[in-house]
C-alpha positions in Angstrom: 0.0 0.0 0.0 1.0 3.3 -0.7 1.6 5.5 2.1 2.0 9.3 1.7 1.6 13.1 3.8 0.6 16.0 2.8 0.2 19.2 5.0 -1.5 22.4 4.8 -1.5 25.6 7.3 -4.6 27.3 7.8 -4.8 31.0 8.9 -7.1 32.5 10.7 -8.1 35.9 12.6 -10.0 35.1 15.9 -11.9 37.8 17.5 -12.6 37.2 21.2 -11.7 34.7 23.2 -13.3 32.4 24.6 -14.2 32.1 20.7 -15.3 28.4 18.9 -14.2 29.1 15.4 -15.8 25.9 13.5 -13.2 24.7 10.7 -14.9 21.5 10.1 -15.8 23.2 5.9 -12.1 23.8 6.0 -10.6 20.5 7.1 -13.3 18.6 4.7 -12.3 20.6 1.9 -8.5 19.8 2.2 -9.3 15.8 2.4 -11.7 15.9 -0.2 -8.4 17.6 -2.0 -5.9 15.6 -1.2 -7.7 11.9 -2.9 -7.2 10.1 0.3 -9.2 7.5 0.6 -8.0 5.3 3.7 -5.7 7.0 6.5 -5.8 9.5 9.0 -6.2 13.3 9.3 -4.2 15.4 12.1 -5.3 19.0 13.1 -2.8 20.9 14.9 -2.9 24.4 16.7 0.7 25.8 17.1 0.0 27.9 19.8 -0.1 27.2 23.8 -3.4 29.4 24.1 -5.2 28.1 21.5 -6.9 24.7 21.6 -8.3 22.1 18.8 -11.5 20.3 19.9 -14.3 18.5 18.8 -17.6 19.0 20.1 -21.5 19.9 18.7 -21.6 23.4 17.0 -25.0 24.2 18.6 -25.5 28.3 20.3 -26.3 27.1 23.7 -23.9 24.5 24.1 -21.1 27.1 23.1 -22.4 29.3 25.6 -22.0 27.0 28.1 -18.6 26.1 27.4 -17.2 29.3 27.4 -19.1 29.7 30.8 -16.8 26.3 32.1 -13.6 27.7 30.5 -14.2 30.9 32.3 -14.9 29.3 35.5 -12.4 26.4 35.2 -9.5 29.7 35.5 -11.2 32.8 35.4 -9.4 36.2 33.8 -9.0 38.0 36.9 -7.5 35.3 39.5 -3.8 35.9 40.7 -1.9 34.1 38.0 2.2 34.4 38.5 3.0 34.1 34.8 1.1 37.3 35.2 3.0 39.4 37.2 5.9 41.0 35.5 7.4 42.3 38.5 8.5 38.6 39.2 8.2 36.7 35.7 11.7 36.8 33.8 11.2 34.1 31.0 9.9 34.2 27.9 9.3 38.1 27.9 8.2 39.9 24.5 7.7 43.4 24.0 4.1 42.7 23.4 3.5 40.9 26.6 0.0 40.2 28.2 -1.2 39.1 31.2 -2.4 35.7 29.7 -2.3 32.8 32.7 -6.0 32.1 32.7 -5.3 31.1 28.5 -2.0 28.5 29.7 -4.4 27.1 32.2 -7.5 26.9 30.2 -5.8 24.9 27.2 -4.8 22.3 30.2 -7.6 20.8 29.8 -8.1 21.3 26.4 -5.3 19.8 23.9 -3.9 21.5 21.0 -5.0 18.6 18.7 -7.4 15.8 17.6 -6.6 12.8 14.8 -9.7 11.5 12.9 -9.7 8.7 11.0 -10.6 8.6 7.1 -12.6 5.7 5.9 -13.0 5.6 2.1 -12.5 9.2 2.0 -14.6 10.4 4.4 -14.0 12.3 7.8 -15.2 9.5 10.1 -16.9 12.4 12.5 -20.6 11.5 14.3 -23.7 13.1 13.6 -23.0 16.2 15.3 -19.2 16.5 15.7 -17.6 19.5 14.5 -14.0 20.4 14.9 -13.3 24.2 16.5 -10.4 26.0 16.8 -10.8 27.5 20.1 -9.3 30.8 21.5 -8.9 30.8 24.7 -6.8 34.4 24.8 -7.4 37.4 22.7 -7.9 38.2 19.2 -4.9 37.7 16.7 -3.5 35.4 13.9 -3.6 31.9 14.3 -1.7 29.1 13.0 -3.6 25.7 12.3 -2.0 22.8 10.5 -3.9 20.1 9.0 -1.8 16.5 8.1 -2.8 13.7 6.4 -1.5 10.0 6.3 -2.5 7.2 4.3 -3.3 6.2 0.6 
């Protein structure tokens, strides 16, 4: 069997955070693409505050995540990676008090693998994959991989 990859980088502009941005048109439209009929796709976020997750796109469920997210590490609790009187690594110019985004994506993940079954995205019913902000609006980085033949 022939086994190859092929990788694409997806960029996109969040707004707010929490945000769910749904990708799942994207990430179909590079399998369909790439001709693979039996393998495996990865989805990647190359960022420490941002996280890849699959869950149901409905309004009320989102709503209710966000609501978790802020109350699994709320925005305003004492955070040391937030206080630059004490913090000396991994400083930027552009530095902001982001701790409750580093703990959020805990219990997130910054990826999710899906298999492909005679070229289809094996998701259920309802699954959608989101790229999910968790700090504030900027450019992010998304890869998508696929494996197989």
């Amino acid at each position: 069997m022939l086994t190859s990859t092929s990788t694409e980088v997806l960029e996109i502009q969040t707004t707010k955070a929490p945000e769910f941005i749904d990708i799942t048109d994207k990430v179909k439209k590079f399998v369909d693409e790439e001709d693979l009929e039996n393998g495996a796709l990865v989805i990647f976020s190359r960022h420490t505050t941002a996280a890849i997750r699959i869950n149901e796109n409905e309004s009320l469920l989102l709503k209710d995540m966000a609501d978790f997210l802020k109350a699994f590490a709320p925005e305003d609790d004492y955070y040391r990676h937030n206080d630059f009187s004490i913090r000396t690594e991994n400083m930027t110019e552009d530095e902001v008090p982001n701790g409750h985004a580093h703990c959020q994506s805990l219990g997130m993940g910054a990826s999710e693998t899906i298999p492909v079954i005679d070229g289809e995205l094996q998701l259920g019913n309802w699954q959608r994959i989101f790229l999910i902000e968790l700090d504030h609006s900027r450019k992010r980085q998304v890869i998508l991989q696929v494996l197989g033949g």
